[in-house]
C-alpha positions as CSV (number, residue, x, y, z in Angstrom):
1,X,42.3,-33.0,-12.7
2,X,41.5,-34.5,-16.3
3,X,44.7,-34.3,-18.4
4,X,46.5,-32.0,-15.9
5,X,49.6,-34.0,-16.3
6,X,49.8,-34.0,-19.7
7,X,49.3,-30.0,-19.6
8,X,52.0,-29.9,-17.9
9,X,54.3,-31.3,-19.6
10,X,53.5,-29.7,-22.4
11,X,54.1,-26.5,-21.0
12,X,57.6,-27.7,-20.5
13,X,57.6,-28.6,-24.1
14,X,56.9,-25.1,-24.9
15,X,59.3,-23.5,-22.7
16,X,61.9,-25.5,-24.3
17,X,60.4,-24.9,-27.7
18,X,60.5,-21.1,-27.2
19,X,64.2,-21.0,-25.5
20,X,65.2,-22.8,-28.9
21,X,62.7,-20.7,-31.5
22,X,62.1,-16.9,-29.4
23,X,60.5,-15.7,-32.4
24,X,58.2,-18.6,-33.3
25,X,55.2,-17.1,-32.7
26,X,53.2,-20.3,-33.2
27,X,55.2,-21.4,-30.3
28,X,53.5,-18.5,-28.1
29,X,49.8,-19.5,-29.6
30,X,50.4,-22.7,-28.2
31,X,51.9,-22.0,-25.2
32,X,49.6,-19.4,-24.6
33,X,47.0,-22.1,-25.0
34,X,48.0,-24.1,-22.5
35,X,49.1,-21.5,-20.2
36,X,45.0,-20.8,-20.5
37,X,43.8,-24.4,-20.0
38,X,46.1,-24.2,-16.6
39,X,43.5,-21.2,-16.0
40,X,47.1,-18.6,-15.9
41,X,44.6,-16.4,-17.4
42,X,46.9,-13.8,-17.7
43,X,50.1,-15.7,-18.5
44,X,48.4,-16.7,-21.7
45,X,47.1,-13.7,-22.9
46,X,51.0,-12.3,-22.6
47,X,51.7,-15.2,-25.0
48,X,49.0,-14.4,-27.4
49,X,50.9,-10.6,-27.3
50,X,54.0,-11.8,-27.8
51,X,52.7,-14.0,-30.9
52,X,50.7,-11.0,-32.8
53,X,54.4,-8.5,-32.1
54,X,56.3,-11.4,-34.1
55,X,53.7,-11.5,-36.9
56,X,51.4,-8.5,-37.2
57,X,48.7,-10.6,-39.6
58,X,47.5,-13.3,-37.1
59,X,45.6,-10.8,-35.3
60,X,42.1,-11.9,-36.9
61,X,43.1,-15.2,-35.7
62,X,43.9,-15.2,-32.3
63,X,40.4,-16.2,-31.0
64,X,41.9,-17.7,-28.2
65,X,43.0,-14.5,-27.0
66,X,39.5,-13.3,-26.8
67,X,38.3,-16.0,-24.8
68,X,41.4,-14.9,-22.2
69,X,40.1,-11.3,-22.1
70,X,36.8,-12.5,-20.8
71,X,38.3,-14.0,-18.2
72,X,40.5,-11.6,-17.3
73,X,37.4,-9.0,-17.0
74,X,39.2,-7.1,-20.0
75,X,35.6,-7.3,-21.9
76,X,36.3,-4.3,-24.4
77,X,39.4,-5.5,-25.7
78,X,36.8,-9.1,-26.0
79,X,34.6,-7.9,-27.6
80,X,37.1,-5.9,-30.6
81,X,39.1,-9.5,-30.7
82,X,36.0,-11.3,-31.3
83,X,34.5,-8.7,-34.3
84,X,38.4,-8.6,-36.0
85,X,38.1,-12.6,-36.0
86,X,34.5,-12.3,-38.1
87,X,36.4,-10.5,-41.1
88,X,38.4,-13.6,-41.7
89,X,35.7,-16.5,-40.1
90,X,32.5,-14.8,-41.0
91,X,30.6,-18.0,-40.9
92,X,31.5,-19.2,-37.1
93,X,28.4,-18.8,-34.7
94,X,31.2,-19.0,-31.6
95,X,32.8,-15.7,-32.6
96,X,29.6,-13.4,-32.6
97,X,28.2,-15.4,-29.2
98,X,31.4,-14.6,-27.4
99,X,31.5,-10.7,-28.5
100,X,27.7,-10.8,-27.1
101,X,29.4,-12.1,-23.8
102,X,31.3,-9.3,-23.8
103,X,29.2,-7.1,-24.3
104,X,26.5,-8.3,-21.9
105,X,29.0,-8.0,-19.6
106,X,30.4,-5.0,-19.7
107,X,27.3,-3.3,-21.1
108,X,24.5,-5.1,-20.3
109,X,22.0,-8.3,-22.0
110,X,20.0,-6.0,-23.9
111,X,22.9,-3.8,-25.7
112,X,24.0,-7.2,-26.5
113,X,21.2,-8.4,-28.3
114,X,20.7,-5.4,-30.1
115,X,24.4,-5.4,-31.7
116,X,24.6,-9.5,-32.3
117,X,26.2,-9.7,-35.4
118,X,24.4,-11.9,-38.4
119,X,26.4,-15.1,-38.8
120,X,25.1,-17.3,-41.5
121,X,26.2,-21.5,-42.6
122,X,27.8,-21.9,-39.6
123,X,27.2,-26.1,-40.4
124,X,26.9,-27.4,-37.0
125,X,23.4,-27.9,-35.7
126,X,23.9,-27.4,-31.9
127,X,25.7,-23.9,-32.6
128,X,22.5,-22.5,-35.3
129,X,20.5,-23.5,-31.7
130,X,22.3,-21.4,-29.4
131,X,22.9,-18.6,-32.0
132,X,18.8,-18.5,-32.4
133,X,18.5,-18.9,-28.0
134,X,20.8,-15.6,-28.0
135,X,19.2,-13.5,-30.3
136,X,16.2,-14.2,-28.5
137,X,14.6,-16.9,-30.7
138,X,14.3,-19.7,-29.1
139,X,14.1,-21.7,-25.7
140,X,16.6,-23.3,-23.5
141,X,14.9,-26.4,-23.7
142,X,15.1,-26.3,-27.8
143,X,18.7,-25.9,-27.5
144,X,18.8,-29.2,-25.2
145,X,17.2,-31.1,-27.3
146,X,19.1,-30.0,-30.3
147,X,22.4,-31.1,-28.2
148,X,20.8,-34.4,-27.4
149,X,20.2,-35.5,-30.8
150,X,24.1,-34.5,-31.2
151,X,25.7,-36.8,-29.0
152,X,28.6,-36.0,-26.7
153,X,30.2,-33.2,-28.4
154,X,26.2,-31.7,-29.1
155,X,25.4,-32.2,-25.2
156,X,28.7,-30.8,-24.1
157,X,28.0,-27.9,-26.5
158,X,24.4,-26.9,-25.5
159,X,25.9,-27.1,-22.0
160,X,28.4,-25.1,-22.2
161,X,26.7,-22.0,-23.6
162,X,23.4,-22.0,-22.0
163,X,26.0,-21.8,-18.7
164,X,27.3,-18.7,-20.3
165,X,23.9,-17.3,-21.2
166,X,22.4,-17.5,-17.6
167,X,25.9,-16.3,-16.3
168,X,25.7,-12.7,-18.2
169,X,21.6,-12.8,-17.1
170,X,22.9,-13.1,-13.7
171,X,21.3,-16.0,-12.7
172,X,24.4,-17.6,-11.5
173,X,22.6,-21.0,-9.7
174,X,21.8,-22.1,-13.4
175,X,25.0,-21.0,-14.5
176,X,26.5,-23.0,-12.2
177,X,24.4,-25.7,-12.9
178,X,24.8,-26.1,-16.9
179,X,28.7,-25.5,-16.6
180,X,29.7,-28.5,-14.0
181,X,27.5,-30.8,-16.0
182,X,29.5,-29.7,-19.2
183,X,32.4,-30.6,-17.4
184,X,31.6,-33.9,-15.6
185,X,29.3,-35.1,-17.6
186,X,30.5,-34.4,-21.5
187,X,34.1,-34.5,-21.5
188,X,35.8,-34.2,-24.9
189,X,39.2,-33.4,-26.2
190,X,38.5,-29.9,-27.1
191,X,39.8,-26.3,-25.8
192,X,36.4,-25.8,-25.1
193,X,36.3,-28.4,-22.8
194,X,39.4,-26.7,-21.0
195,X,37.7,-23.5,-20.7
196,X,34.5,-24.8,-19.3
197,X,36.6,-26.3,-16.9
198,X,38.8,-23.2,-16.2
199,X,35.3,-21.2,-15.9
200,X,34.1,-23.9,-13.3
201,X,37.7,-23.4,-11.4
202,X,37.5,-19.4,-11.7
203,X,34.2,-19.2,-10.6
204,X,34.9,-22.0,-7.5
């Protein structure tokens, strides 16, 4: 495991943090955070709760929450956490691809498509790419290429989400496929690193 050791011990942090501060609710954020890159799936989005009963307004911002729904199955309640994000983050490609994967799961690829919200300056490169390959605009290969000419972080990007966009199309060899090379082969300190590699564990 890549950084599992660090994980947890900062889950211990937490726990300690929390016993000290029980109504710190960026404490619970960042618990619930790592609580999600240990893949407790549901141990995290408790966290998450617990954060948005201490303080009401973080609701828009509690992305992270959506991205535990969609692996608990709980696509709906996705989907909503995703669109309440937009109204404060209207310019963030990730937001509106993950309510599509919601969608497309719960309701199928072409519902999806037909409600993918417009999302506009969203400055990185790679993410413009795989905004266009979801709405239908582009190839698979394009958004390769686009990730290649991005490095690391660009490679482990157009990975990533072309693995999501051939799981919800069912074709779950390439699925596989594009998610272990994220993992193995573009390894970066980011929470999307940690939930390609949750989805790799999930899915065995």
């Amino acid at each position: 495991m890549f950084f599992s050791n660090s994980l947890e011990n900062q889950l211990q942090r937490w726990n300690e943090t929390i016993r000290n501060q029980p109504k710190n609710p960026n404490a619970y954020i960042r618990r619930g955070m790592v609580n999600f890159q240990l893949a407790k799936i549901n141990e995290s989005i408790e966290d998450f709760d617990m954060a948005e009963q201490l303080d009401a307004s973080i609701k828009p911002y509690l992305w992270q929450r959506g991205l535990s729904y969609y692996y608990a199955e709980r696509f709906a309640e996705g989907a909503e956490q995703f669109e309440i994000d937009l109204t404060v983050n209207a310019q963030d490609i990730e937001e509106t691809v993950w309510r599509y994967l919601c969608i497309a799961r719960s309701l199928g690829v072409e519902e999806a498509r037909h409600s993918l919200l417009t999302v506009k300056n969203d400055p990185r490169r790679i993410m413009q790419r795989v905004y266009d390959l979801y709405s239908g605009n582009c190839t698979p290969d394009e958004v390769l290429t686009v990730g290649q000419s991005e490095g690391i972080k660009g490679n482990f990007y157009s990975h990533l989400y072309l693995g999501l966009y051939y799981e919800v199309e069912n074709n779950l060899d390439l699925a596989q496929e594009y998610i272990v090379k994220a993992v193995d082969n573009y390894k970066i300190d980011d929470y999307m690193w940690y939930l390609a590699q949750v989805h790799k564990k999930l899915r065995g």
